[in-house]
N, C-alpha and C positions, 0 to 999 in steps of 0.2 A: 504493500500500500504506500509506504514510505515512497518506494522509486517513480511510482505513477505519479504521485503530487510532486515530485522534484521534474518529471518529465514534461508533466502539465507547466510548470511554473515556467521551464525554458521553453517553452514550444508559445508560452503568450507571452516572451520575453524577449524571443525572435521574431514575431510578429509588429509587436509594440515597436522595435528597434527599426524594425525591414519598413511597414509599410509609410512613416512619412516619405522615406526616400523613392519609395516604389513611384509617392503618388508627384514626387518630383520631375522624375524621369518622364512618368506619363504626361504631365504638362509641360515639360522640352518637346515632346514627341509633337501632340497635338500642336505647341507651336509656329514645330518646324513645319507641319503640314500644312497650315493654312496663312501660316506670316511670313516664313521666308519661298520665295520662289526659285522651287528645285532647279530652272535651268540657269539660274544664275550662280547657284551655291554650285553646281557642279563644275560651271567656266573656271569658278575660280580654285579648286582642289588642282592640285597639281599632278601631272596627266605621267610621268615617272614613277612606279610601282615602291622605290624606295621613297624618295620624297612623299608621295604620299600616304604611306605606313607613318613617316615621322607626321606628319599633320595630322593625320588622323590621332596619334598616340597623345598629342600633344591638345586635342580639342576637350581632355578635361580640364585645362585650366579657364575655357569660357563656360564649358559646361559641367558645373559641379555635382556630379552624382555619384552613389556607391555603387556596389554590384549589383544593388537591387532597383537604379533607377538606369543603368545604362544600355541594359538591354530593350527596352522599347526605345530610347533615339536610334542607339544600333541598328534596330528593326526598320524605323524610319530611313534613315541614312541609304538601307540597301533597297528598301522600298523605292526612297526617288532614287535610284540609280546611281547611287556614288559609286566610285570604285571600290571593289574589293580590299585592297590595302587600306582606305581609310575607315572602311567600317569595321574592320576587324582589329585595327593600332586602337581605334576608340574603342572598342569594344573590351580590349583588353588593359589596356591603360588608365581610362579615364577614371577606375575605384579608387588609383593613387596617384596622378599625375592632377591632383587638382590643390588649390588652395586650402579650405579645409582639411582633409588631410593630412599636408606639409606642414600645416601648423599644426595637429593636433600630436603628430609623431613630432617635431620639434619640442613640444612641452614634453610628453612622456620622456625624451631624450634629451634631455638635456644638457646632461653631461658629458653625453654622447654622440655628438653633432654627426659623425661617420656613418653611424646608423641610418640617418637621416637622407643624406646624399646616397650611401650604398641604395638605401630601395627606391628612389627617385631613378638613380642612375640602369640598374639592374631592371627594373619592371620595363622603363623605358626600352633598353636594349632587348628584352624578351618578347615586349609587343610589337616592337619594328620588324624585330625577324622573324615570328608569326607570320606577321600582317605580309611580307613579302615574301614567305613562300606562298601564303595564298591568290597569294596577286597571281602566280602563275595557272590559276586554275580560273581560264578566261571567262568559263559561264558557271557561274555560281549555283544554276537549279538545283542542278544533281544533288548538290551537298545542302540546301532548301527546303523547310516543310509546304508542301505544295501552298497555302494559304498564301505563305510568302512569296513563292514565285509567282504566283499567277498573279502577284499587282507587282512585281518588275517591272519596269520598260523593257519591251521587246528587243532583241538587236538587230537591224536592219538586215543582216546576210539571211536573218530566222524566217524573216515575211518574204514572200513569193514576189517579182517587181511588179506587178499587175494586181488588184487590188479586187479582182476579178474572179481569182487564182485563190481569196484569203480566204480563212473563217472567219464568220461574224457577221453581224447587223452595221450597214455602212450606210451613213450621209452623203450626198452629192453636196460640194460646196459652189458657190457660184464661183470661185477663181477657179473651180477645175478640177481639187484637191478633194481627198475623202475622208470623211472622219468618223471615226473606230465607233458604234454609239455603246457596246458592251465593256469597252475601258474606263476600270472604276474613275481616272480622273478626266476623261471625257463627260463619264454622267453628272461627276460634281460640279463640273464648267458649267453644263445646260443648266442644272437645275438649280444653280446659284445665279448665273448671270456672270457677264465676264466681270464688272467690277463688283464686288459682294462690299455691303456698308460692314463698319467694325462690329456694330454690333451681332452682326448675322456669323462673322466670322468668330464672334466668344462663344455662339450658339454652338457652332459646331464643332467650337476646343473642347467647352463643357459634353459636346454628346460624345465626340472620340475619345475622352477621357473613360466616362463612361464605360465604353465597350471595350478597350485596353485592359481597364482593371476589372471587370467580369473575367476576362481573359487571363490576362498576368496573374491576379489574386487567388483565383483556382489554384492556381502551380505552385503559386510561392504557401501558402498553407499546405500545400501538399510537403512539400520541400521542407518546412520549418518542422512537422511533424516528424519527418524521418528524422534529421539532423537531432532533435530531443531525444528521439527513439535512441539511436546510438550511443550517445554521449552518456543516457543514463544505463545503457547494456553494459557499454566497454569499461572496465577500470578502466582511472585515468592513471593507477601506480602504473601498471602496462609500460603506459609510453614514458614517463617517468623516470623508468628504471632506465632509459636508452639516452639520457640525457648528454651523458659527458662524452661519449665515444663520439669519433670527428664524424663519423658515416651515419650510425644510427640515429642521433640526434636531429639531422637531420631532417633522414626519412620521419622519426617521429614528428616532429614539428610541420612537415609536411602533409604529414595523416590528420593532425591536431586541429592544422587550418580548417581542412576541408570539413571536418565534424561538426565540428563548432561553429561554424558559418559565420561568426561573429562580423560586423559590420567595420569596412575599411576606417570609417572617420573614428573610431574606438578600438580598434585593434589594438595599437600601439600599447594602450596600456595595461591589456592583457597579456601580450607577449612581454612586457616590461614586470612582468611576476615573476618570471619565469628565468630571469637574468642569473639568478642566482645557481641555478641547476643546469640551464644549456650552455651548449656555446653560442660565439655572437652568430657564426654561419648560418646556425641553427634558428637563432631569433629571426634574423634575414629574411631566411626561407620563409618561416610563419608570415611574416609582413610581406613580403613578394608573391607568392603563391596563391593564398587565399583567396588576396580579391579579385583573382582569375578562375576560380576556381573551388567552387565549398560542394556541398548536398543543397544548400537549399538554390541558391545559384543552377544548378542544372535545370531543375524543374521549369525555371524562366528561359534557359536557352534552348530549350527542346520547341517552344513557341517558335524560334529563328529555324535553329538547324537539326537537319538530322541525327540521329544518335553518332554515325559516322563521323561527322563532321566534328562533333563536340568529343570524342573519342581523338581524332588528331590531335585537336588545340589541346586538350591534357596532355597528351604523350611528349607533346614539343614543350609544353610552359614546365611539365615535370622534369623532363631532361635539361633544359636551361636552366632553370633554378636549383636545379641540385647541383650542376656542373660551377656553376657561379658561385654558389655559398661553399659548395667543398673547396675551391681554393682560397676563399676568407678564414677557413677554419686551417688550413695550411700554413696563412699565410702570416694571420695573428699570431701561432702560434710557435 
């Protein structure tokens, strides 16, 4: 009975913690959808698969969200058609490449300012070169929950030259041109009107918001519920006992993240408990890793990608960040 009420207690602990920021992300989303326009935002991303891994990784310091709100602009991002490399550097960056978190692990660290910069510097490098291997995987479907590809932008080699040749319900325009009418943002165009007043456009922040979090909220209680589940099954002596070794420590600290799901802008001062028992590598890892990466976090990236998909980006962020902090625990030592 005891484990149930400590289970309950972190399971609306995770919740309480997760969903302002959830409901943050959803209002970047919603934003981006109806106040900035996608073919300007895309002009200006940089069209280099590295460069734009770094901007994208770099787009949480405008847009400040944790793990739990960056996955719906993410979703947005690949919705209008960013590139590949930018949605995936944000994606993976923006829980610790933001200002709230830079300052909130500077106070936990204070003494320790290295700390501070290592996972600034280390998450950065881990999500650029994510973001640019997948840059090489030019049509993103495959690796796509259908919901999400099917409001992509099309790529022009995908549609037939003749319009004749397409699927779909098509408009004749008077200059000659045809327009899609089954294209979620073709229906929004008609049924708003090309210039929408602001206030019709909060309408339809407040409805997208809406349906995002019917959506997102599902998963992330689903997520928050295992991650208590675990955390109250597994001793935490277990991982404890792996502390001091330069490799186990580590790996434990990298297990520890992902259970605990614990929120990027407070992280810091959880692994700052623990100072006493790991090493710094080890702390590292816990701050690097996590906010790419926990239980409850999947639940929301399964809305984007395939299991597939979300199976690479662990495999790459785990082997970076172990390879990184193992030579901090080398190197300190």
């Amino acid at each position: 009975m005891e484990k149930f009420s400590n289970g309950l207690t972190l399971f609306f602990s995770l919740l309480v913690e997760a969903i302002p920021f959830l409901l943050i992300g959803v209002a970047f989303s919603s934003l981006l959808l109806f106040f900035v326009n996608e073919r300007t935002l895309i002009k200006l991303l940089p069209k280099s698969p590295l460069l734009g891994a770094l901007a994208g990784s770099l787009m949480g310091v405008f847009f400040p969200v944790c793990e739990c709100g960056n996955v719906p602009v993410a979703r947005r991002l690949i919705v209008q058609g960013a590139p590949t490399s930018v949605s995936v550097g944000f994606l993976l960056a923006a829980p610790t490449i933001n200002p709230v978190v830079f300052w909130a692990t500077w106070v936990a660290f204070r003494g320790q300012p290295e700390i501070v910069f290592l996972r600034v510097g280390f998450t950065l490098l881990i999500a650029v070169t994510i973001a640019w291997v997948f840059s090489h995987q030019r049509d993103m479907r495959p690796l796509l929950q259908p919901i999400v590809a099917r409001q992509m932008p099309k790529p022009r080699s995908a549609e037939p030259a003749s319009p004749l040749l397409r699927s779909g319900t098509f408009l004749m325009q008077s200059s000659g041109t045809t327009l899609k009418m089954d294209d979620p943002v073709t229906q929004e165009m008609i049924a708003s009107g090309p210039a929408k007043p602001v206030s019709v456009k909060l309408q339809l922040v407040l409805d997208n918001m809406v349906q995002e979090m019917k959506e997102l909220g599902a998963v992330l209680i689903m997520g928050s519920a295992i991650a208590a589940f675990v955390q109250v099954a597994v001793p935490r002596d277990w991982i404890l006992a792996l502390g001091q070794n330069f490799i186990t420590s580590i790996l434990a600290m990298m297990l520890l993240a992902a259970v605990v799901s614990i929120c990027s802008t407070v992280d810091s001062f959880f692994a700052l408990s623990f100072a006493a028992t790991f090493t710094t590598g080890a702390q590292l890892a816990f701050l690097v890793f996590g906010p790419m990466i926990d239980l409850k976090n999947i639940g929301l990236l399964l809305t984007v990608f395939k299991p597939r998909a979300i199976f690479y980006i662990f495999v790459l962020a785990a082997q970076l960040c172990f390879i990184l902090t193992l030579f901090i625990n080398f190197y300190v030592s």
